[in-house]
N, C-alpha and C positions, 0 to 999 in steps of 0.2 A: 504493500500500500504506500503513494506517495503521500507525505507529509503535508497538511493543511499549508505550510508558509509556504512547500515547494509550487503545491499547484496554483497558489498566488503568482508566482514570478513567470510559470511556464503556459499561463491563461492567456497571455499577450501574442507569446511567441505561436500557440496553438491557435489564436484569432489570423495574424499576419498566415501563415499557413494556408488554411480553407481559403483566406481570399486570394491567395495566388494560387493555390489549387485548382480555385474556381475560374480563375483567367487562362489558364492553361487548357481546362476544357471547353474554351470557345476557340472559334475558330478566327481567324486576323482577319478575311473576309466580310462581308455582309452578306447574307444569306439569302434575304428578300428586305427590300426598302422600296417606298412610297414617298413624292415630294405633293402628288398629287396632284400635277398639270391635268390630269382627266381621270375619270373613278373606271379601271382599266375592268374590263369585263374577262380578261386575263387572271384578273389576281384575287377580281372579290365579288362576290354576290351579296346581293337586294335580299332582305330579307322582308318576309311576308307569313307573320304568326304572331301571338300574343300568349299570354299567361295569366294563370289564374289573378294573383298580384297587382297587377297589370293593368292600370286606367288606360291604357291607350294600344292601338293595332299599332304595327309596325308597316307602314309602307316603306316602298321605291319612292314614293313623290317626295318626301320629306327631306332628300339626298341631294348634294348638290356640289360645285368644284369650284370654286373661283379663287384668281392671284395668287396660287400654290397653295389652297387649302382648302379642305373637306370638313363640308356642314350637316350635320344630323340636326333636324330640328323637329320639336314637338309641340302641334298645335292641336287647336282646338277643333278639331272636324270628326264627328262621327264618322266611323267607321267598323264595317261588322261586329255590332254591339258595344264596340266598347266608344264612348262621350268621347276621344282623343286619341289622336295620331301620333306614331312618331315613329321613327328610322331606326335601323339597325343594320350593319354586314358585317360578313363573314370571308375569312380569306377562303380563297377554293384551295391552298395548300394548305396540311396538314402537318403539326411540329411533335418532335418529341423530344425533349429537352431543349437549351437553348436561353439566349438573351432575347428579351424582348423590350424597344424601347419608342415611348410615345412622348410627343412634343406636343402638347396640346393644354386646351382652354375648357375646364367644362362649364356647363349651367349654374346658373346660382335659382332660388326658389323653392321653398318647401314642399317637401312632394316629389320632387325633379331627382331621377336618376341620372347621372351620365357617368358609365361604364366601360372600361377596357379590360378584357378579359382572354383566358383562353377555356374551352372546353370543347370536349369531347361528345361530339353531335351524332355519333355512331353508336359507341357503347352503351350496354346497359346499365351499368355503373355511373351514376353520376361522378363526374369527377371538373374539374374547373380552378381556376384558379383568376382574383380580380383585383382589381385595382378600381374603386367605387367614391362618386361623391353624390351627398344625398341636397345639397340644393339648399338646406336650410342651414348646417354648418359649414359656414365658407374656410373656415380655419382647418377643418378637418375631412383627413383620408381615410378612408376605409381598407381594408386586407381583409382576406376570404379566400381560403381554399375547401375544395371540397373532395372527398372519396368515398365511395361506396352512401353515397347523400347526403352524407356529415358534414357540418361548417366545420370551421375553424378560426372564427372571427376574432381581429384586430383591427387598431384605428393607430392612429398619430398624429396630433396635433403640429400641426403647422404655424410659421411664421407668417404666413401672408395669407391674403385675401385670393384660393385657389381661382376665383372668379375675375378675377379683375384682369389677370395675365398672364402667358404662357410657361409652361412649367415643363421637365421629362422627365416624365415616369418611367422606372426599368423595374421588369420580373428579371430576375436571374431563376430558372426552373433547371436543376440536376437532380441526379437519379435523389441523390441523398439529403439535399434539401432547397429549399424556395429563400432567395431573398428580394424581398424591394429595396428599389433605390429612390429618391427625388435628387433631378439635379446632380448625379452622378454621388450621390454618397447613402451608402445606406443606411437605410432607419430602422428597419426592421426583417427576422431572421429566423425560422424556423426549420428544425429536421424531421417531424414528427407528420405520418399520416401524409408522404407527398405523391401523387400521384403520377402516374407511371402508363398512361395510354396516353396515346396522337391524342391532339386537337387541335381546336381551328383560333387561330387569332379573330376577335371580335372586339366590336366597338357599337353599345347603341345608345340608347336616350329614349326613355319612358318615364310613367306619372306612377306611383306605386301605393298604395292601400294602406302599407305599413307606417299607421302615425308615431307610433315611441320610435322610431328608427328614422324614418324620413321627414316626419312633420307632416302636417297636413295640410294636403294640398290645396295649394289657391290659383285656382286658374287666370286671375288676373298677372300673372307672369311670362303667361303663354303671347307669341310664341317666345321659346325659349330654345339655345342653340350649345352644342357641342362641338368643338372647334379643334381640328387634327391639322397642326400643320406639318405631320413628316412623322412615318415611325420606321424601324429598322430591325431587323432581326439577323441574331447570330449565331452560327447554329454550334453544335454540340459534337465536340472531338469524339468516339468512343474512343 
């Protein structure tokens, strides 16, 4: 057994470690990156579904490309049942391990989801992993991975107003564990429960049900936009 003062001293040098462990399993390339001059029918689909949760359908129309950056935006028009519209896509290629990093703007508004994620749209096992802001804490980031249906919820308070201006978000996803990053430094870090099927990089923006989580929504915010201006992925050495 090592001595309580040793594993004080040897807890730095075993952090320095994992993080260049973890740089050595990416690759020096970019794998797939988007600047978004046009929403390439190559790389990513329209998504068209909703969820229980879910004040709003997901259209194609809500989607849009302009001055290098892509807009999801969620209004107010009925659409198959549900009071509100909003966007969501999906890359048509599938990751398994890897960096994933978004430059982007989301929604402010209670109620208001805007989401970057990855999940597994094939498996029966839910599995996913997110990066979430709920619209009424602007200060604050949501984490969430899931396996076999199970969360694993975390948040991290922020210094800035995530609404006001453009920020990069990074998953770092290996076999052995998941970290985020903002802004190239990370916040937060777990090994426990990571999930281990392909999935699809995704981005949407919806009005959600859940008041102690999201706040309750006021449609007087709508419409309301989620703002990508560029993501990048890096894929995974085995």
């Amino acid at each position: 057994m090592i001595p309580g003062w040793r594993l004080l001293l040897l807890a730095p040098a075993i952090l320095l470690f994992n993080e260049i462990y973890g740089q050595e399993m990416m690759n020096d390339q970019v794998k797939f990156e988007d600047y978004f001059e046009t929403l390439s029918k190559q790389h990513w689909t329209k998504a068209s579904h909703t969820f229980e949760n879910n004040l709003a359908y997901f259209s194609g129309r809500n989607l849009s490309v302009k001055d290098g950056r892509l807009y999801l935006m969620l209004v107010q028009e009925a659409r198959k049942g549900k009071p509100y519209s909003g966007a969501e896509i999906r890359s048509r290629q599938s990751f398994r391990y890897g960096k994933f990093i978004a430059r982007i703007k989301p929604a402010t508004g209670e109620g208001i989801i805007s989401s970057f994620f990855l999940y597994d749209t094939k498996g029966k096992a839910h599995e996913e992993i997110d990066i979430e802001f709920t619209g009424k804490d602007k200060n604050l980031v949501h984490f969430n991975h899931w396996v076999n249906g199970r969360e694993n919820p975390a948040h991290f308070n922020l210094n800035f107003d995530a609404s006001n201006s453009y920020h990069e978000y990074s998953i770092l996803w290996l076999p052995d564990y998941i970290c985020w990053e903002i802004d190239g430094k990370e916040v937060y870090r777990t090994t426990k429960n990571i999930p281990q099927s392909e999935m699809r990089l995704m981005f949407n923006i919806w009005a959600s049900k859940t008041n102690n989580w999201a706040g309750s929504f006021d449609k007087a915010h709508l419409p309301a936009t989620l703002e990508i201006d560029y993501i990048k992925v890096y894929s995974y050495k085995e």
